[in-house]
N, C-alpha and C positions, 0 to 999 in steps of 0.2 A: 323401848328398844332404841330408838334415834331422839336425840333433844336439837331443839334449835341450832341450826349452823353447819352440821354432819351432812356429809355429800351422802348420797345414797343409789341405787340403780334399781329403776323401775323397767320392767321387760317392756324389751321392744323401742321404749324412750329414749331409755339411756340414764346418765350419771343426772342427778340432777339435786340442786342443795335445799335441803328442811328448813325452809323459812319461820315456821311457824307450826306451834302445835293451838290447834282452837277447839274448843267445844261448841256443837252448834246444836238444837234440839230438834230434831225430826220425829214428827207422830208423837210428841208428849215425853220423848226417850232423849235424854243428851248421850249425845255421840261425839269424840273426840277424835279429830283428825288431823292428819300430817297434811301441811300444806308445804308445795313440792314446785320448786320452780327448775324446770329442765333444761339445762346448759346451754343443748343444740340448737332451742329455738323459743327460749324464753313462756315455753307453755306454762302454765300455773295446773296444777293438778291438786288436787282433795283425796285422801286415801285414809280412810277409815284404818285409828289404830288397832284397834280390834280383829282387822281384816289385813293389816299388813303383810303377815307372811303368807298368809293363802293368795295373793295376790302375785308373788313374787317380789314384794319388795326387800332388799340385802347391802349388807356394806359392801365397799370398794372391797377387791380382793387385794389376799396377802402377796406378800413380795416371793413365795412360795408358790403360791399361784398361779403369779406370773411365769415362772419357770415351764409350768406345767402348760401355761397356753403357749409359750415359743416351741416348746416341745411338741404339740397337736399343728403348729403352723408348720412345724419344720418334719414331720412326718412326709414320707413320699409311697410308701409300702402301702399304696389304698387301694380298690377299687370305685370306679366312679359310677353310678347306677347309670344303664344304658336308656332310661324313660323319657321319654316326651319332657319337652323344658315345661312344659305346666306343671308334671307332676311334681317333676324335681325341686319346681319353686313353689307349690302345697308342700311338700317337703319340708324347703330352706325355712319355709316360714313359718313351720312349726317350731321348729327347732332355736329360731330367732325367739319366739314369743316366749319359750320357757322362761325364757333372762339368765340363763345358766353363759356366766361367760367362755365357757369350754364349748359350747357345742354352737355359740358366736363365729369361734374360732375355726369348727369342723366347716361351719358354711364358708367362710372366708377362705379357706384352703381349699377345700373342693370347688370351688370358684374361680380362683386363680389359676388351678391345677385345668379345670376344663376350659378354662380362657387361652390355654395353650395350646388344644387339641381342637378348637372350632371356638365360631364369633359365637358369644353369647344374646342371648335373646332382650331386648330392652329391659325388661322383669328381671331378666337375672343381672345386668349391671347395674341395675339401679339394688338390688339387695346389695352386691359387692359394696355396693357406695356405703351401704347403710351397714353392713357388717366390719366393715373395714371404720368409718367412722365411731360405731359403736366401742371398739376393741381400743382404737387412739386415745380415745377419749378415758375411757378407766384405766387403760396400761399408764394412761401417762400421770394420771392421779395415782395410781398403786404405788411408782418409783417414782414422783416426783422430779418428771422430765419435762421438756417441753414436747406440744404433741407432735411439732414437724421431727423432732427425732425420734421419735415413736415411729412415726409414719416411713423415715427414712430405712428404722431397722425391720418395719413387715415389708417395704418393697425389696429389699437386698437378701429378704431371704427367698422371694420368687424370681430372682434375675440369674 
């Protein structure tokens, strides 16, 4: 599915480039794995090829795609669930795990959107940080931008 060199997104991580594909033998069995060095913060990860897409690992999205997440940012027609900021951030943080960059985007905008209506709770600006980083980071590899203009066009569209 990915060969050496191809960026890729592991949920929750983020973008991060296929260094290396290696076989290693566990329990008598060779196993071949993506070795994954992640952009944000230089982690090194192993992900069995075998296990890849149950894992959530996926290419950068299309420039199609992108459309469709400025579209879920630039949504205002929402409701915002009235629950306890714990629930809401069990919630955010499922929906972060998936690695589905669309529903990245649902947290980042209901985020923003509740950042307008009351301070949010430490837990929830540190997800903002990490949902909002997460989004920069692939939008600006999908269109081949730099990430401060990425970042410039998701704050302009909550100002």
């Amino acid at each position: 599915m990915f060969s050496e060199g191809d960026m890729a997104v592991y949920p929750a991580h983020g973008v991060g480039l296929i260094e290396a594909i290696e076989t290693q033998t566990i329990g008598g069995i060779d196993q071949s794995f993506y070795v994954m060095k992640i952009l944000d913060n230089d982690m090194t990860i192993m992900i069995p090829t075998a296990n890849s897409e149950n894992v959530g690992l996926r290419a950068i999205i299309s420039s199609d795609e992108v459309t469709r997440v400025i579209d879920i940012l630039k949504e205002r027609d929402i409701k915002i669930n009235a629950q306890t900021w714990n629930r809401r951030y069990r919630d955010y943080m499922e929906k972060i795990k998936t690695g589905s960059v669309f529903e990245v985007a649902v947290v980042l905008r209901d985020l923003f959107l509740l950042k307008e209506d009351k301070e949010l709770s430490y837990g929830e600006r540190k997800m903002l940080d990490t949902a909002k980083s997460l989004l920069v980071k692939e939008l600006s590899l999908a269109q081949e931008l730099e990430e401060t203009s990425i970042e410039q066009q998701i704050e302009q569209l909550f100002c």
